[in-house]
N, C-alpha and C positions, 0 to 999 in steps of 0.2 A: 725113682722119683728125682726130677730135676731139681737146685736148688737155682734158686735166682741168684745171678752176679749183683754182688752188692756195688748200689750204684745204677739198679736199670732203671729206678723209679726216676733218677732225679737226669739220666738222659732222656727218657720219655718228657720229662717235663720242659726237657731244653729245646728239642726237636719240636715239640708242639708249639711253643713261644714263638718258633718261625711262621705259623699261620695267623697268628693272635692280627696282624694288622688287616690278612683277608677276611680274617672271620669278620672282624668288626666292621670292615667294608660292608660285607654281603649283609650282614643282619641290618644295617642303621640305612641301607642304600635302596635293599631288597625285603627283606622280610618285615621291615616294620613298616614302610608303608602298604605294603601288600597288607596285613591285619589294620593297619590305620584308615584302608580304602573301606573294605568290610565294616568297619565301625561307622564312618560318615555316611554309607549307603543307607544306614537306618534313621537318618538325623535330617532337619529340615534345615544344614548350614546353606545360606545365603551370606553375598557380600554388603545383603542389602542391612543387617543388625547386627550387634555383638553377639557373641555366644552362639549355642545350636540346641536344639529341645532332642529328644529320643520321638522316632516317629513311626518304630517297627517297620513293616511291610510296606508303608504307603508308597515310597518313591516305584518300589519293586511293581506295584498295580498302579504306578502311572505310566509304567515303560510301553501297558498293551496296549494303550490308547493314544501315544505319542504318534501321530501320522511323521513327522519329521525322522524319528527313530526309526518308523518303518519300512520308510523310502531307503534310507541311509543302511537296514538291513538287505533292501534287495538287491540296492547296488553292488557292496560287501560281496553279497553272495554272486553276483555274478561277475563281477571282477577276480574273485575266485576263482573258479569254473573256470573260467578263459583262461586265466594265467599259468594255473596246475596242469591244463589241459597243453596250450600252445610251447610253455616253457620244461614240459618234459617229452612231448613227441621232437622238441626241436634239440634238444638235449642230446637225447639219443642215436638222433641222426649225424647230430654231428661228431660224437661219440665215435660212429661207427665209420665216418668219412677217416677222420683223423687217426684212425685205428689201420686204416689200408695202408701199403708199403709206399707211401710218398717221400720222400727225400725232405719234403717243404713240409712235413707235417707238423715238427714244431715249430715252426714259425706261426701256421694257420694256429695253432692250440694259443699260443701267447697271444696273438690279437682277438682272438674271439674272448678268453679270461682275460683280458685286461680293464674293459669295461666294472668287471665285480671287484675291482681293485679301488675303482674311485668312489670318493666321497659320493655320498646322495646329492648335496646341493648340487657339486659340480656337476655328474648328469643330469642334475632336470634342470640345469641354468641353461644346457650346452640343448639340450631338448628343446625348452622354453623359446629360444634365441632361435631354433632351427622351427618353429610351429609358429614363428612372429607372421602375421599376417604381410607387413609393411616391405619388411626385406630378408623374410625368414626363406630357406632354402627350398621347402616345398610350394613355399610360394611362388617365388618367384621359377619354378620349375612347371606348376601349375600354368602361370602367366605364360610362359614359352610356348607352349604349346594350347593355345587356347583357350581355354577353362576359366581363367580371371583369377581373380585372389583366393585365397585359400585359406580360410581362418578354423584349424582345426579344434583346438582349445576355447575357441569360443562360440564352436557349435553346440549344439546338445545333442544330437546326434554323433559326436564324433570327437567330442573332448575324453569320455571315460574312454576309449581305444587309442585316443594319443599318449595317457596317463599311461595304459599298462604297454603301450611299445614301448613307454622308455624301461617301465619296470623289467620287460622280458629282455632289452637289451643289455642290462646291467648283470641280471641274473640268469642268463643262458650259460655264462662260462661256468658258475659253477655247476648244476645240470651235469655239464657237459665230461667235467673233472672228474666229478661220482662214476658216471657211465662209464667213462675211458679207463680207469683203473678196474672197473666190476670186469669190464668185456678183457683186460689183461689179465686178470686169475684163471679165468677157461683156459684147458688145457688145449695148448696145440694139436697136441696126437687126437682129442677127442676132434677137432675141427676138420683134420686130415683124413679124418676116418669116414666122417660125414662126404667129403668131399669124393673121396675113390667110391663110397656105396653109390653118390648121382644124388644128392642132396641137396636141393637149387638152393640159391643166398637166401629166399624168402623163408624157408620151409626150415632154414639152419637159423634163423634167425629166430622164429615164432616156437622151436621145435626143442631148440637148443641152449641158442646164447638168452632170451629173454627168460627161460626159468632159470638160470643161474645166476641171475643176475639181479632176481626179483630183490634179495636186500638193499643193493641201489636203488631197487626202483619204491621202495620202503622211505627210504632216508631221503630221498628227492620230494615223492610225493607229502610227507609229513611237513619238509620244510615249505614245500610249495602252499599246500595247504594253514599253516600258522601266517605265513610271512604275507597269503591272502586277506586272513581275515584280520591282520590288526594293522591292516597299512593305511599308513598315515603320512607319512612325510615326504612322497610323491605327491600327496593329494594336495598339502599344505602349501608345499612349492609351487606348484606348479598350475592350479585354479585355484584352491582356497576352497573347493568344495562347487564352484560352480559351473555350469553356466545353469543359473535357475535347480541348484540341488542336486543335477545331473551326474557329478560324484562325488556326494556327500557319504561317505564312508560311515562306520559305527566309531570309529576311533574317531576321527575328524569331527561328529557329531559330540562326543565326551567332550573334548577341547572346546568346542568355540560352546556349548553349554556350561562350561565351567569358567572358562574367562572372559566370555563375550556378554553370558547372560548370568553371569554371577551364581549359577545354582549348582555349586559345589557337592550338596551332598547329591541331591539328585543325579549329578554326573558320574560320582562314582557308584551309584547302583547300576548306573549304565555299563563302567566296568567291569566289575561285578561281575554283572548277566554277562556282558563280553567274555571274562574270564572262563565262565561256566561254559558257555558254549563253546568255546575253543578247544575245551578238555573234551567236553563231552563227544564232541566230531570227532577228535586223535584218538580218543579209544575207540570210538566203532571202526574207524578205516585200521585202526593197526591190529583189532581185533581177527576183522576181514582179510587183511593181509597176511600174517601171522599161520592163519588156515591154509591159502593158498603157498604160503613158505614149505609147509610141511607137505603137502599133494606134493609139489613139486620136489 
């Protein structure tokens, strides 16, 4: 039986005193508004009186009948869907460009990830300015060739797809990162071996590189999927949520109900439910996933 060196309790104690400033970060930054959201969900605080009463459940049975809420759910969801979809088939491909024996291949890798390096504002400023109708670059490219002016962000038709080019533009490189490191673990020899049995690129790719690779394709789709449903600061930037609600988000929608329309607690029920369904989606796909790890 070991005897303890006298003296480990009070390095244990010195060593832990180095986290004491993150701990108190995350709890007073992180954890306690997160249980302070949960508590106002149940309360009827407005900016319109002092104080707030306890209201249980009501906000929570006013979210099924918020038409505004529910527009702002399908958009979500389908800004979703597009971006999870576009921003990891295009991930992958370029993955798999930048993985062939090019001499310029780091180069092409650093301009494609450069984009996920900049600030949000500064891409959707650099968007915004290039979707101006007046002297923005599609416009005026539009104009060149006949077509006339070009006002994409303030179509409705064609604002929530300017919103997620910029998004896919920003967040392709990393996609792209995850991929290119997954498709460098595969073993040469097993690639080589594929190649002398007559193994076409399609059939080594679908057959081969894509099951081994699926925990990439785990950790893409999981962030693709979060980074879908709680995007906001594209949205904010760059419409404000419009033309006519056209991409008013569920995030976007908590915001301007809580400082627009003053209904605080009610917004964050809206959280809330947003939190809940965000989890609730990441376990069924990773549950799904997870299966499909192990077959493979």
């Amino acid at each position: 039986m070991s005897i303890p060196h006298k003296g480990t309790g009070n390095k244990f104690f010195s060593y832990f005193s180095f986290c004491i400033p993150a701990l108190v970060f995350y709890v007073v930054f992180y954890v306690y508004p997160t249980l302070s959201g949960f508590y106002y969900s149940t309360t009827d605080w407005t900016n319109m009186k002092n104080g707030m009463n306890f209201i249980g459940l009501q906000n929570f049975i006013m979210i099924f009948s918020d038409r505004d809420l529910i527009n702002a759910f399908i958009v979500t969801c389908i800004y979703t869907v597009i971006m999870c979809v576009l921003q990891n088939i295009a991930g992958v491909v370029l993955a798999l460009a930048i993985s062939s024996p090019l001499k310029t291949k780091n180069i092409y890798r650093g301009i494609i990830f450069l984009p996920y390096i900049l600030p949000t504002v500064v891409s959707s400023n650099i968007w915004v300015y290039m979707y101006n109708p007046l002297n923005g670059l599609f416009s005026i490219i539009s104009r060149s060739l006949g077509f006339g002016t070009l006002d994409i962000l303030g179509n409705p038709k064609t604002a929530l797809l300017g919103v997620i080019a910029t998004n896919l533009w920003q967040l392709i490189g990393f996609s792209m990162i995850i991929y290119y490191a997954a498709l460098q673990s595969i073993p040469q020899s097993l690639m080589e071996s594929a190649q002398i049995d007559g193994v076409g690129i399609i059939n080594s790719f679908f057959y081969i590189k894509l099951p081994m690779i699926i925990p990439a394709v785990t950790v893409n789709i999981t962030y693709s999927l979060i980074n879908g449903l709680k995007v906001f600061d594209y949205i904010y930037l760059m419409t404000g949520g419009g033309p006519g609600k056209t991409t008013q988000t569920i995030s976007a929608e908590v915001y301007f109900t809580a400082f627009n329309k003053g209904m605080f607690g009610y917004a964050s029920s809206m959280g809330v439910m947003l939190f809940v369904f965000i989890a609730f989606i990441s376990f069924l796909f990773l549950t799904f996933i997870r299966k499909q790890e192990v077959e493979a």
